[in-house]
N, C-alpha and C positions, 0 to 999 in steps of 0.2 A: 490695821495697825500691826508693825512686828510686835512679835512675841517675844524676841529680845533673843541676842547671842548667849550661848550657851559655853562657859567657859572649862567646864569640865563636862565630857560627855554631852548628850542629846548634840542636835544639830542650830544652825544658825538662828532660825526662827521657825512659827509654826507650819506645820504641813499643810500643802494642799492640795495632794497629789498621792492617789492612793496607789499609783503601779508600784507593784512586786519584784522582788528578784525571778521568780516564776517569770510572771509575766512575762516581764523585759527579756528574758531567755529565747522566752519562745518568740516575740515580737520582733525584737532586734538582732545584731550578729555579736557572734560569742568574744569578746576578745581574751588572748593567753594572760595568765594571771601566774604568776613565779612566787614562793611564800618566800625562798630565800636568796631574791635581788638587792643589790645595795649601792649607789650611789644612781646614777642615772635610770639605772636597768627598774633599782625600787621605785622611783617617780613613773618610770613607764605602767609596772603591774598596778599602781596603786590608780593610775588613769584609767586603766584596763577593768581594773575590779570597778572603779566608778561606772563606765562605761556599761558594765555587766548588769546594769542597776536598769538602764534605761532601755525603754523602748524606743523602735526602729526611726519614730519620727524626733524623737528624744536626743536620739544619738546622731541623727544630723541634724540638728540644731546647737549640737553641741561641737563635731567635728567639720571644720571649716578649712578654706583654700588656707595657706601660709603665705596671701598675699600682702605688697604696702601695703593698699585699702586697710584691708581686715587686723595687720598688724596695727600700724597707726592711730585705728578707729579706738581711743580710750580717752576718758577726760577725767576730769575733778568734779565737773559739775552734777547735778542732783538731775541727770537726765535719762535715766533708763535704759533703756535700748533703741532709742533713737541717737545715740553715741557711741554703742560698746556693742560689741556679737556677742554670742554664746546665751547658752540658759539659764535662767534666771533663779537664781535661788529660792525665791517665795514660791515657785510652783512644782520642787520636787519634796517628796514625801520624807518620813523619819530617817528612813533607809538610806535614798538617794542622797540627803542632807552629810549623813555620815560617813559616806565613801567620796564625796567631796572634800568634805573636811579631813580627811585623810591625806588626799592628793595635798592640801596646802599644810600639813603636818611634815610630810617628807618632804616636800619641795623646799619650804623655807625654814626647815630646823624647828627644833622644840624644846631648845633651852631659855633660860629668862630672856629676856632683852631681846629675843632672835625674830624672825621675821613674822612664822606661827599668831606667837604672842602678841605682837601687832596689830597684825589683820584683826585680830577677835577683839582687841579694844578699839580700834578704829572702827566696828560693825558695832561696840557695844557705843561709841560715841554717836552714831548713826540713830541707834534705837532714842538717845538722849532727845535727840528732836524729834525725832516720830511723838513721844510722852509732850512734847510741849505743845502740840495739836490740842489740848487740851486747857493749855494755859491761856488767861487772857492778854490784852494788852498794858493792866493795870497790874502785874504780878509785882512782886519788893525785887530788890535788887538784890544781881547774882542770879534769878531766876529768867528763862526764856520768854523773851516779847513774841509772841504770834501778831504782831502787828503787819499787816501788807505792809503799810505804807514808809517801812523800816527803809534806811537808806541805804538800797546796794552801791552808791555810789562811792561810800565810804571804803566798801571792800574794790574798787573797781580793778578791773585787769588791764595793763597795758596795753589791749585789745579793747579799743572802744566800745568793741560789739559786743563784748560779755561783761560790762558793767552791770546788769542787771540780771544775770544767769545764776547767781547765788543765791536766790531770791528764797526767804519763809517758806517754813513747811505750807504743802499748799497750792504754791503760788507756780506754775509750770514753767521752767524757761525761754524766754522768749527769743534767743537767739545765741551768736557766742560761739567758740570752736566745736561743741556739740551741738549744732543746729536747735534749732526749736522740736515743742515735744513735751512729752509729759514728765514731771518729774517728781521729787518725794523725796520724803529720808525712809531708812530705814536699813536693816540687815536681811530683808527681805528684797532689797533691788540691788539686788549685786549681781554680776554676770562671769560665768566659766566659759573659755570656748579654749580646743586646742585648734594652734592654726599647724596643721598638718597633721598626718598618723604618727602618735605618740611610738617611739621605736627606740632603740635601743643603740641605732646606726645609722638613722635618717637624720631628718633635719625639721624641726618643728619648733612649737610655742605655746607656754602654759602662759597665757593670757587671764587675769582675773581682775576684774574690780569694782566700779560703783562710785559713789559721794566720795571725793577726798581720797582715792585710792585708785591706784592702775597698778599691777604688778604683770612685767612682762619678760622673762625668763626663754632664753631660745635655748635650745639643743641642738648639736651638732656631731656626728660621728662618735654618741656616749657621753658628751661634755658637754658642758653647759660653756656657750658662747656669747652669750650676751645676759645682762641681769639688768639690764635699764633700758629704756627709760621707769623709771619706777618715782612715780608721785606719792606723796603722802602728805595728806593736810589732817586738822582736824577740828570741830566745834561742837561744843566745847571744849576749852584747853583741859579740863579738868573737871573734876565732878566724883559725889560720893552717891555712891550706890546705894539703895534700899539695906543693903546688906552692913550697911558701915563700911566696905571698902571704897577707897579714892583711888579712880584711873587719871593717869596722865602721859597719855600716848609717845606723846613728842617732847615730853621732859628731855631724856637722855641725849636729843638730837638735840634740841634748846641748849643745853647745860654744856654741852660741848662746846659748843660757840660761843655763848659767854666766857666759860676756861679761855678760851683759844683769846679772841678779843681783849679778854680783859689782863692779858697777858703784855697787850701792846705798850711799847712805851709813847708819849707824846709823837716824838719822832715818827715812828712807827705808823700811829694812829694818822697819823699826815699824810705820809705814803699809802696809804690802803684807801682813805678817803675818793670816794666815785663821787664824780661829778651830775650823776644823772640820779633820780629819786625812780622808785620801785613801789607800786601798788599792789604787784604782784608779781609770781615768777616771771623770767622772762622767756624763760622754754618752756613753756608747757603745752597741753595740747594744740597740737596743729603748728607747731615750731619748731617740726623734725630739724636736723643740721643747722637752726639758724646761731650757731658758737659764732661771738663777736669777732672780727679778725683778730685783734690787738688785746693783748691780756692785759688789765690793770689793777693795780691795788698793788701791795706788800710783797715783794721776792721772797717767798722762803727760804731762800739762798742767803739772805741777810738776816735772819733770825737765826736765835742763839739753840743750840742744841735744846733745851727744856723747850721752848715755844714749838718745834719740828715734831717734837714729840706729841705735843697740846693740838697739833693741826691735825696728825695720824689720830687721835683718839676723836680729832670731831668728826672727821671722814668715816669711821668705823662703824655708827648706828646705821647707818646707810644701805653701807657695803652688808652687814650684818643680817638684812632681811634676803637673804639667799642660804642654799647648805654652806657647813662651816667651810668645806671644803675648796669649794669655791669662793665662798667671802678670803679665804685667805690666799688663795691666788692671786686676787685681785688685791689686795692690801699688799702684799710683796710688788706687786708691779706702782704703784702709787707711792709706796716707800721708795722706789727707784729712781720714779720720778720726781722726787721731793723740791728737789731743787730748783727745777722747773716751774713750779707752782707757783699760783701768787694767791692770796687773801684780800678780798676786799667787801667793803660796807658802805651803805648807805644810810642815811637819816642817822638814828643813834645805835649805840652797839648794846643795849637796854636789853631788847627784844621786848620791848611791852607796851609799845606805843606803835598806832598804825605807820607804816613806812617805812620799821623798821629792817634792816637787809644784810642779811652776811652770805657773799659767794667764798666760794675755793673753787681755783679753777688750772687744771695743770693738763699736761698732752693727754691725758685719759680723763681725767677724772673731772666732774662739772656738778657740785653744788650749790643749790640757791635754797637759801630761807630768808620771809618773810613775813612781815606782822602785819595784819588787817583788822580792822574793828569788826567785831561782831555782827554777824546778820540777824540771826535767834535769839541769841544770847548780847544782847545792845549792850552791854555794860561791860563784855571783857573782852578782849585780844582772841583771836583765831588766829590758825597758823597755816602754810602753805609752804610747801618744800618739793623740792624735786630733785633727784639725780638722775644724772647722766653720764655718757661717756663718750669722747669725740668719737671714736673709730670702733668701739663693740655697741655700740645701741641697736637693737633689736638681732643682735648675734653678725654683725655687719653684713647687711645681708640687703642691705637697699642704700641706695645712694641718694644722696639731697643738695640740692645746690643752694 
């Protein structure tokens, strides 16, 4: 069982893995470490100092081809590494944990709301159900059912094969865009891999994630080229900690959409209305390029200046889990494309009832959130979201038909 994310200091969960910086020196190969790099060049050193942690077999497990395959290979579902590359966070030591947790400090910023800040409650949302391995199936309400025989079909995925892939801690998945395989919760089954040598002027991929999370980031000639696809779900929606603090991960991306929605007038809400119902994303794993031909829902183009503004501020949580620097490049080009854009929804525009569905969907930019009932947690709404982008997904560097 994790030992639980660590949101100031220490590392993700507990150690299990006693190699040294020593060690990993002499075991593995040295990589350059710069103390005063800063934008691309610091994510390089801060890989590199990671890197310097691990021994030789450590570091190729870690450093992988920059192929589809290996880019692609990421899901939501609670399946280990029979879906995702890279080394596993439960099996590096205090050390290693903290020169990771560095890499995803600069990489995705360390302001409130930023990408950082994320990752560590979506791990600490993780550990939530790891703790209800413990609970029975007779718990009060608000608390986790570890019941098997809980309905995944409630949460089911558009993908008939993974209706049953979200399955109680426990329970391994049986199939689903991550294959079958063992799986679990926790902040201890999450996976790092770079796909290519992290460089300063090559071309490569900070690939990270787990349950409920893919974060996949390309670099290109010092810049960062792609920042999606990048998944984020989370279950519990919410939850107060030991300590008397309440997380709630996906509030801010929630809230936005509400804003934006509940902005619509009648008219409006008519136009946006999709004719198809959503159990889940529709791009997610294993649904590289598949962007609908025909855009539907609401023109932004027909919305009044305040609502233009309400649809930029629901796009922003998004964009917001990369450096600033790049979140605002890509927010300048989606503003451009404003116009372009359409809004659209399925089931109710609530957000608190399974089915519920809000896209944005514009020549770059491809939003989905949706509400599912609970797998652990029977009694409340879980969330599932994803961004994307038609032409930078994975640094546009692989084509899909």
């Amino acid at each position: 069982m994790a030992a639980g994310v660590v949101l100031v200091g220490g590392g993700f969960a507990a150690a299990n893995a006693a190699t040294t910086t020593a060690d990993a020196k002499k075991a593995g190969v040295h990589y350059p470490v710069s103390k005063k790099a800063t934008g691309v060049a610091a994510v390089v050193s801060a890989a590199n100092a990671f890197l310097n942690t691990l021994d030789s077999d450590q570091q190729a497990e870690t450093v992988l081809d920059f192929s589809q395959a290996n880019a692609t290979a990421w899901s939501n579902l609670p399946c280990g590494s029979s879906c995702r590359p890279g080394i596993q966070t439960g099996s590096l030591s205090d050390e290693q944990l903290a020169a990771l947790k560095n890499v995803l400090k600069v990489a995705l910023g360390t302001g409130e709301d930023t990408g950082y800040a994320h990752v560590l409650q979506t791990l600490l949302a993780d550990d939530q159900l790891t703790s209800s391995e413990s609970s029975g199936p007779s718990t009060p309400s608000g608390s986790p059912s570890n019941d098997p025989s809980a309905s995944a079909s409630a949460s089911a995925s558009t993908d008939p094969s993974a209706t049953a892939t979200d399955a109680p801690t426990g329970t391994p998945p049986s199939g689903g865009p991550g294959g079958p395989g063992g799986g679990g919760y926790g902040s201890d089954i999450y996976f790092l891999a770079f796909l290519g040598t992290p460089s300063a002027d090559g071309t490569w991929q900070l690939h990270f994630g787990g349950h409920h999370l893919a974060v996949n980031i390309t670099y290109k000639d010092g810049k960062v080229s792609g920042a999606s696809p990048f998944f984020t779900g989370v279950e519990p929606s919410s939850w107060t900690a030991d300590d008397g603090t309440t997380y709630e991960p996906l509030a801010e991306f929630r809230d936005g959409l509400l804003a934006l929605t509940g902005s619509l007038s009648t008219e409006q809400l008519a136009a946006a209305k999709l004719s198809e119902s959503f159990s889940d994303v529709l791009l997610g794993p294993g649904e590289d390029g598949q962007f609908p031909e025909t855009k539907e829902g609401v023109k932004v183009s027909s919305l009044s200046p305040k609502q233009k503004q309400l649809v930029l501020k629901a796009i922003h949580p998004w964009i917001a889990d990369v450096d600033d620097a790049t979140a605002k490049k890509l927010m300048t080009t989606y503003e451009r494309e404003l116009n372009q854009t359409y809004v659209a929804y399925s089931g109710g525009t609530g957000l608190d009832t399974q089915g519920d569905y809000v896209r944005i969907d514009g020549p770059g930019v491809w939003i989905e959130f949706v509400c599912q009932n609970g797998v652990v947690y029977r009694d409340q709404i879980h969330y599932h979201s994803v961004y994307r982008d038609h032409t930078r997904d994975y640094g546009s560097e692989f084509s899909f038909s």
